[in-house]
C-alpha positions as a printed Julia matrix, in Angstrom:
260×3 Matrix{Float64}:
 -20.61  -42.86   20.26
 -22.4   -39.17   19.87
 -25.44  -39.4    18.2
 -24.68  -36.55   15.43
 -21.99  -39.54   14.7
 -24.14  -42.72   14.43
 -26.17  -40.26   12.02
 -23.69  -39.85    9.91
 -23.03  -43.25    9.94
 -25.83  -44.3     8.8
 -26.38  -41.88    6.37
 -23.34  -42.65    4.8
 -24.53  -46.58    5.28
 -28.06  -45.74    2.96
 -26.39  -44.06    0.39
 -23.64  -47.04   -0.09
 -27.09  -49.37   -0.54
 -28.11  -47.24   -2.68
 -25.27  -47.17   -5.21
 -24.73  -50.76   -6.75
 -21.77  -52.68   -6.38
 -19.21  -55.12   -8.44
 -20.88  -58.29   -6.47
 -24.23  -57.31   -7.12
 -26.04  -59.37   -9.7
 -26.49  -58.53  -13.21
 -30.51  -58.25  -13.0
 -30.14  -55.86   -9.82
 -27.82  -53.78  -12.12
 -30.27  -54.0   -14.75
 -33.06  -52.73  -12.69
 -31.02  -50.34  -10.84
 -32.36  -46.35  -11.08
 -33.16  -43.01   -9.13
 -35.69  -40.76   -9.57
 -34.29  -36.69   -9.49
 -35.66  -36.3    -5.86
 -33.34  -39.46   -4.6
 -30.67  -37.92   -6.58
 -30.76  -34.6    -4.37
 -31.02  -36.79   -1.38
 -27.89  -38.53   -1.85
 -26.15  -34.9    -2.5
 -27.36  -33.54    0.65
 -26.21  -36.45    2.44
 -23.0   -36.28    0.7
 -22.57  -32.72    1.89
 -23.71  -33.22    4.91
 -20.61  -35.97    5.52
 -18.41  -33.4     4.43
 -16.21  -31.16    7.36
 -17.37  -27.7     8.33
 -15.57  -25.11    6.16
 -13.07  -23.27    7.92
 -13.17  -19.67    8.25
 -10.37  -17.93    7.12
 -10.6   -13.82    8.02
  -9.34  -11.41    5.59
  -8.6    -8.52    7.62
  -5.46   -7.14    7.02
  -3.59   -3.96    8.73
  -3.59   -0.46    7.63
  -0.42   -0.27    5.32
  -0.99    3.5     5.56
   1.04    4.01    8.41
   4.09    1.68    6.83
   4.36    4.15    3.82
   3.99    7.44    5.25
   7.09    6.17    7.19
   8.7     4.67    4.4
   8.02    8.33    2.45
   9.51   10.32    5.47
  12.85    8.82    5.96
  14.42    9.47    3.14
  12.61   12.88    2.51
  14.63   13.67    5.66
  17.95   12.3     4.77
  18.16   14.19    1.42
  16.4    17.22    2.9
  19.33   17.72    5.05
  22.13   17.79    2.43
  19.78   20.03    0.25
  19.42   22.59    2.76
  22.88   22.99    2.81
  23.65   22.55    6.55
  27.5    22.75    7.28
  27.37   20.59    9.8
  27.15   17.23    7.05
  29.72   17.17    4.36
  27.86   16.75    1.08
  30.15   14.19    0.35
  28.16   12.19    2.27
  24.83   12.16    0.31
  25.17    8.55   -0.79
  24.26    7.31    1.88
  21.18    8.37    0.92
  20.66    5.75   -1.81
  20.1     2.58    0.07
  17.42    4.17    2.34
  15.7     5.26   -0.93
  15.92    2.17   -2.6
  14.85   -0.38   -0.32
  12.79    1.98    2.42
  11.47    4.42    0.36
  11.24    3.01   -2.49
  10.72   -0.83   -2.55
   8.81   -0.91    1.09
   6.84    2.17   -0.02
   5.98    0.11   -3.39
   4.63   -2.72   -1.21
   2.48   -0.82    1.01
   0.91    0.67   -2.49
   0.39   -2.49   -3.09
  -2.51   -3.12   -0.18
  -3.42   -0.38   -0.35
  -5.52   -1.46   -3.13
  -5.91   -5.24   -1.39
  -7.95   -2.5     1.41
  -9.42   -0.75   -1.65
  -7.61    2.98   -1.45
  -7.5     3.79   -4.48
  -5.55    7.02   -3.59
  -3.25    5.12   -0.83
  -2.35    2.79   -3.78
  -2.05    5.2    -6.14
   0.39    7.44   -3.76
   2.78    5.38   -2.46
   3.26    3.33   -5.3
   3.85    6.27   -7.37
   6.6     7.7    -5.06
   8.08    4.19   -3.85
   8.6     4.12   -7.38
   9.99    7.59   -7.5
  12.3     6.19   -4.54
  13.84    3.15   -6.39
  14.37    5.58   -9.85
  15.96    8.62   -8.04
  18.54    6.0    -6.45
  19.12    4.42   -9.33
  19.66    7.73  -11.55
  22.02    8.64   -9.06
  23.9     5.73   -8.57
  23.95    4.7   -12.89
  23.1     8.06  -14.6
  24.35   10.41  -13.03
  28.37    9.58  -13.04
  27.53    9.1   -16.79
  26.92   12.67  -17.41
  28.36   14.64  -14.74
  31.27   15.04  -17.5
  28.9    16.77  -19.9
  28.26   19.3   -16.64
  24.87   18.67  -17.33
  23.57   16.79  -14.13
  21.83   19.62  -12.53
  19.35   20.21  -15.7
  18.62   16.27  -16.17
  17.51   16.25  -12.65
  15.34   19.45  -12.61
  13.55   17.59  -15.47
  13.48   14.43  -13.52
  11.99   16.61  -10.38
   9.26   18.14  -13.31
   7.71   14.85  -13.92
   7.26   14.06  -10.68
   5.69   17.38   -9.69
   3.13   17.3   -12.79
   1.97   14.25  -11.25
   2.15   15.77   -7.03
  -0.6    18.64   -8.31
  -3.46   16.02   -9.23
  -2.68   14.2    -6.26
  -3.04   17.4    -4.29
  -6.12   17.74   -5.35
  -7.72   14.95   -4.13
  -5.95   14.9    -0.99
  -8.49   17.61    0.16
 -11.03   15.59    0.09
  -9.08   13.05    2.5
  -7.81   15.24    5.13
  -6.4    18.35    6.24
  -2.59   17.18    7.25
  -2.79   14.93    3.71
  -3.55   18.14    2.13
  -0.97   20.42    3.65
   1.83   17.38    3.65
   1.27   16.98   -0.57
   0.91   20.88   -0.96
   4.37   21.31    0.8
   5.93   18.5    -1.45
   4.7    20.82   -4.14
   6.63   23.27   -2.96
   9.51   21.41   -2.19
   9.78   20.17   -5.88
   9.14   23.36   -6.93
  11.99   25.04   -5.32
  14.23   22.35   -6.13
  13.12   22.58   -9.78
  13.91   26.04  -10.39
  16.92   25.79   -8.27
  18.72   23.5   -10.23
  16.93   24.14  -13.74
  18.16   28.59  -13.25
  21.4    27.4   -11.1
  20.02   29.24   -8.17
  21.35   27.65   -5.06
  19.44   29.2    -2.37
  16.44   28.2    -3.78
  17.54   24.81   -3.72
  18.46   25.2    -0.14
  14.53   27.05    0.84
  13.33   23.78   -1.25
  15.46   21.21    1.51
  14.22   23.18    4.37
  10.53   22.85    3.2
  11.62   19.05    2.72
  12.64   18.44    6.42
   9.23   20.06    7.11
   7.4    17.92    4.68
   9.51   15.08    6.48
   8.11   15.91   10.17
   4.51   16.36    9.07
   4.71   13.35    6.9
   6.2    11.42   10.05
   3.1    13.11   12.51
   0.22   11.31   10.0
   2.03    7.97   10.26
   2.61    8.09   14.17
  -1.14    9.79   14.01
  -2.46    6.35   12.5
  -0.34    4.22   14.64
  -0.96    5.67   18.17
  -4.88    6.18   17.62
  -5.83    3.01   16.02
  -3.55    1.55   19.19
  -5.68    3.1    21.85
  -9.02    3.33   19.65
  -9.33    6.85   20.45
  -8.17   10.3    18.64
  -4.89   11.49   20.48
  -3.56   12.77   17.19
  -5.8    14.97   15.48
  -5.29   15.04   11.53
  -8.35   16.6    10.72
  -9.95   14.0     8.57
 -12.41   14.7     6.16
 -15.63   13.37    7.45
 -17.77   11.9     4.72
 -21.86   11.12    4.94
 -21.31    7.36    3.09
 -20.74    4.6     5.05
 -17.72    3.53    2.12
 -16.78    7.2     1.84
 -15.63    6.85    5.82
 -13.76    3.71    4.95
 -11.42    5.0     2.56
 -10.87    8.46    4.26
  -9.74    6.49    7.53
  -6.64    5.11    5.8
  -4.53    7.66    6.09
């Protein structure tokens, strides 16, 4: 037997004596008592008994990478029916809607999710926001729409739709410089791309709508180059894809700018 174990043996043997029993005899209950500094004695020894903690890390992956993917995929897929290629037949554009819904949207929506576990507040905030925007577009499409396409209104409900959601792109954009240069220039294009759509659909102006899917296969590509970016260098710990990061003097400033 080790001798940390015959220790702990009898440690755990003095403070049994020390605690009385059924069998012992009324007087020696009677007279039985600890002063404060055999209390803490018997506490330490009690810890002491007790198995080493384990330790559990916390350290998660970057979910930055997961929803800039989950963001370009569909961007792409309905980017390509609003640029009006003839090579797809627009009747075709549903297929869009399970991509958005469970890639873009509800995988997007997760990756928001730790995004704050990692403490990005802008990671979190983005692709929450437009997982969300993922999930509503499909459903609007798939529920809404066929509900008011006999009113011959469609095209103004979803210019409105698109408004929201572009309110909401130009704050982001703003703090996206502060982050890096491709963030910057990917959320400025989406800008664009909503704006196009937007007036597009809102003035009935077709080629606009068709400028605004262009931009939105571009948006797609660049948006697909940050998460490959993140991927590929953190894989070989050194820059092969430059994204021009904004380089911060606080240690916690460099943290959040490096998750994206």
């Amino acid at each position: 037997m080790s001798n940390s174990l015959m220790m702990n043996k009898q440690n755990q043997d003095t403070v049994l004596n020390m605690i009385p029993t059924r069998n012992s005899s009324v007087e020696s209950q009677r007279i039985f008592s600890i002063t404060n500094e055999q209390l803490e004695t018997i506490l330490e020894r009690l810890i002491k008994l007790q198995s080493p903690p384990v330790n559990v890390s916390n350290a998660i992956g970057n979910p930055g990478p997961l929803g800039l993917a989950a963001f370009s995929l569909p961007t792409f897929m309905l980017s390509v029916f609003n640029a009006g290629s003839n090579l797809i037949d627009p009747r075709l554009e549903l297929v869009v809607l399970p991509v958005a819904f469970f890639y873009g949207g509800l995988t997007q929506f997760v990756a928001g999710m730790w995004e704050f576990r990692v403490n990005n507040t802008f990671g979190a905030t983005t692709f929450t926001s437009y997982g969300a925007f993922w999930m509503s577009f499909a459903a609007y499409i798939y529920f809404i729409v066929p509900k008011i396409e006999s009113i011959n209104k469609t095209k103004k409900a979803t210019g409105l739709f698109l408004l929201s959601w572009f309110i909401f792109t130009i704050y982001m954009n703003i703090a996206a410089w502060r982050i890096s240069k491709l963030l910057f220039s990917l959320i400025t294009i989406l800008n664009f791309v909503f704006l196009f759509l937007i007036i597009g659909l809102l003035a009935d102006v077709p080629v606009l709508v068709n400028i605004g899917g262009w931009l939105g296969i571009i948006l797609a590509a660049l948006a697909w180059y940050s998460s490959a970016a993140a991927i590929i260098n953190t894989t070989y710990k050194k820059v092969l894809l430059p994204t021009g990061a904004y380089v911060e003097k606080e240690k916690s400033s460099k943290t959040l700018t490096t998750r994206l």
